[in-house]
C-alpha positions in Angstrom: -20.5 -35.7 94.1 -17.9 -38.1 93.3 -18.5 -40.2 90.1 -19.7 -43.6 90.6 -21.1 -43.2 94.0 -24.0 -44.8 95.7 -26.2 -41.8 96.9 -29.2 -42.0 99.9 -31.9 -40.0 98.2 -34.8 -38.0 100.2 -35.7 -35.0 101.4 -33.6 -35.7 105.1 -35.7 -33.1 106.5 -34.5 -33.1 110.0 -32.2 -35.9 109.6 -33.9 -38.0 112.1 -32.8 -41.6 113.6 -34.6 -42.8 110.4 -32.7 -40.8 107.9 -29.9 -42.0 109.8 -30.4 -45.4 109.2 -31.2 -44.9 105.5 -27.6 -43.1 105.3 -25.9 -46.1 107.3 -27.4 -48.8 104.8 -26.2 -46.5 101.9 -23.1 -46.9 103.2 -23.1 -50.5 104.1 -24.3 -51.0 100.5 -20.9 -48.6 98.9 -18.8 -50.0 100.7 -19.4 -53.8 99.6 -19.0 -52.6 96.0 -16.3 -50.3 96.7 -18.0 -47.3 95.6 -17.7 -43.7 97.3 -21.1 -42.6 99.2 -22.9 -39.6 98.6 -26.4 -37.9 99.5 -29.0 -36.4 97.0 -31.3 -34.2 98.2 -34.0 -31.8 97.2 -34.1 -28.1 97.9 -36.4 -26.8 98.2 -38.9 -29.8 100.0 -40.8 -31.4 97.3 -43.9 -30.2 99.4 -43.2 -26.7 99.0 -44.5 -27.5 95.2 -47.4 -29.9 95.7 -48.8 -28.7 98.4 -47.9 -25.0 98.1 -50.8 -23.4 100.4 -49.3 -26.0 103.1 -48.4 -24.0 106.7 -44.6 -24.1 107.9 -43.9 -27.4 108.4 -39.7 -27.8 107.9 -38.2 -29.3 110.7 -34.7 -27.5 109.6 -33.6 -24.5 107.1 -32.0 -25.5 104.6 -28.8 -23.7 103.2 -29.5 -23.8 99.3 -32.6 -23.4 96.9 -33.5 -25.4 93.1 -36.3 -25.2 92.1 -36.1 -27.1 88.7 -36.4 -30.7 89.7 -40.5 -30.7 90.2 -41.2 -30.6 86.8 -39.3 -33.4 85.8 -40.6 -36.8 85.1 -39.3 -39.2 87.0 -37.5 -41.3 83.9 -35.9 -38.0 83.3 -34.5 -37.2 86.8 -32.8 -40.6 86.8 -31.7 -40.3 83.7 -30.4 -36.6 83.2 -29.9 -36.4 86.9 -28.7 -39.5 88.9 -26.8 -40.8 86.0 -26.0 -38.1 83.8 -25.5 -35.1 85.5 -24.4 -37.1 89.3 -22.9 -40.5 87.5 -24.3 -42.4 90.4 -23.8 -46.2 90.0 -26.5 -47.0 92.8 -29.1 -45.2 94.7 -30.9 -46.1 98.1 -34.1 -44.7 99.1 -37.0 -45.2 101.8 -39.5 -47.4 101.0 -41.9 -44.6 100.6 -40.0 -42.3 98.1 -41.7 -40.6 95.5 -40.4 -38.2 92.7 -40.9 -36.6 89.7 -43.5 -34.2 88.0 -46.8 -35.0 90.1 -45.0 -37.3 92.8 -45.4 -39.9 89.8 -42.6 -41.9 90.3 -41.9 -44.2 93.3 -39.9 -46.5 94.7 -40.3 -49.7 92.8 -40.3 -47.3 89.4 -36.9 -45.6 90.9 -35.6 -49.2 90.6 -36.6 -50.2 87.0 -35.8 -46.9 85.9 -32.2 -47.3 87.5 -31.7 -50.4 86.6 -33.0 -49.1 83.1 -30.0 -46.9 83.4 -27.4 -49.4 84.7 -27.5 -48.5 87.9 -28.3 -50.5 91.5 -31.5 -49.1 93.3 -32.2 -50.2 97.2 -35.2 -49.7 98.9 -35.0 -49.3 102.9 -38.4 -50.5 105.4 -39.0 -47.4 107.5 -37.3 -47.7 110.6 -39.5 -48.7 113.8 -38.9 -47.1 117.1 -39.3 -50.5 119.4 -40.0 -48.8 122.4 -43.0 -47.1 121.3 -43.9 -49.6 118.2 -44.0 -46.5 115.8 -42.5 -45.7 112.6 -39.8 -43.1 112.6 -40.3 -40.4 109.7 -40.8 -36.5 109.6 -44.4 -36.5 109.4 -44.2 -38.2 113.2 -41.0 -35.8 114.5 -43.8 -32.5 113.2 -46.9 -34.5 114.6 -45.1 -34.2 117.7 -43.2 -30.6 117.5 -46.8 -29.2 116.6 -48.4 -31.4 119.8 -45.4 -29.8 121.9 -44.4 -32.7 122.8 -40.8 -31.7 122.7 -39.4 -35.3 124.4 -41.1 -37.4 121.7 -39.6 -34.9 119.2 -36.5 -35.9 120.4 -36.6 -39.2 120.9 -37.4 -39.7 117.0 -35.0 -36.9 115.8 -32.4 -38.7 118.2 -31.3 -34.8 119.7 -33.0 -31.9 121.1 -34.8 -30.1 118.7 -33.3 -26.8 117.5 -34.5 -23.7 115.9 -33.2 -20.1 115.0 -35.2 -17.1 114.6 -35.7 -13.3 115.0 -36.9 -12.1 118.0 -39.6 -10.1 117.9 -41.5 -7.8 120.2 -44.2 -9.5 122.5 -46.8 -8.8 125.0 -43.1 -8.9 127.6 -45.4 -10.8 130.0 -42.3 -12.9 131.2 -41.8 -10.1 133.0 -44.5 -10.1 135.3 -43.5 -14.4 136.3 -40.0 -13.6 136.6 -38.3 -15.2 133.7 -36.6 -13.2 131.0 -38.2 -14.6 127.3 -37.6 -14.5 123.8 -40.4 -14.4 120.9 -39.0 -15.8 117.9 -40.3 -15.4 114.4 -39.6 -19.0 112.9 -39.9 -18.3 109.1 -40.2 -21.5 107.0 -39.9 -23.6 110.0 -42.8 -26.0 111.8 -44.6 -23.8 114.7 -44.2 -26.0 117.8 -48.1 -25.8 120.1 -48.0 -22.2 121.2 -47.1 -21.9 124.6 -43.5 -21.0 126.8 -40.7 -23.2 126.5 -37.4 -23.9 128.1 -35.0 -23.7 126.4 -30.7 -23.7 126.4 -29.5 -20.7 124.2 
């Protein structure tokens, strides 16, 4: 991360159209004060920590793992972590966002804590989807991946939904329709409604 850069901050699981537009008004918001733009995210998802019993529920694997920022309060993450540690000069966030030990800190404290701090802090509305007068977020692209409803999946994500897995032995019953298919073991990732997809490989 550059110094002095204004960074989106979220969890961007799945990156969808949403995330997108958080990232776009991070950069609309550098670029007016000539600042380089960045992303902080967390690794693993804050859930992981306070709701650790939860199912697989990621919408994407992510690359890398830290575990250390959930027991930070939240005046300490912005401190020893945006400012210190990142030297961020301005953060933007979802309206929504919470951090810190025990989710306690959100997104109007983000901005008094920041501004504590000497830094900018922007909070973005969630982003509607017009067409079906719903808000865009993760918890609405897994509603719909665990529904199987693979084309509103995509409509929010704003691409095809993608996964990776092992395959793993089955009951080989594609056999007897005809179709060659694929059991895959998905890991950490959501479990889309059980049933046979098409897919492109």
């Amino acid at each position: 991360m550059v110094t002095g850069a204004v960074a989106a901050i979220g969890s961007f699981d799945g990156v969808h159209r949403g995330h997108r537009f958080l990232i776009a008004e991070t950069e609309k918001l550098a670029i007016s004060v000539g600042a380089p733009v960045g992303a902080v995210v967390f690794d693993p998802h804050p859930r992981r920590f306070f709701q650790p019993e939860a199912p697989p529920f990621l919408i994407t694997l992510p690359a890398t793992r830290d575990a250390g920022l959930a027991a930070m309060t939240p005046d300490a993450f912005v401190r020893e972590i945006l400012k210190a540690r990142l030297g961020l000069s301005g953060v933007v966030a979802g309206a929504e966002f919470r951090f810190g030990k025990a989710r306690a800190g959100d997104g109007e404290g983000l901005k008094r804590l920041c501004a504590a701090e000497g830094m900018s802090a922007h909070l973005a509305a969630p982003l509607a989807d017009d067409s079906h007068a719903e808000k865009i977020s993760s918890t609405a692209v897994r509603a719909a991946i665990a529904a199987g409803d693979m084309r509103s999946a995509a409509r929010l994500l704003g691409r095809i939904w993608s996964v990776g897995g092992v395959v793993s032995k089955g009951r080989e019953l594609g056999r007897t329709i005809g179709f060659a298919t694929a059991n895959l073991t998905l890991g950490a990732l959501i479990e889309p409604r059980r049933g046979v997809y098409a897919v492109r490989a």
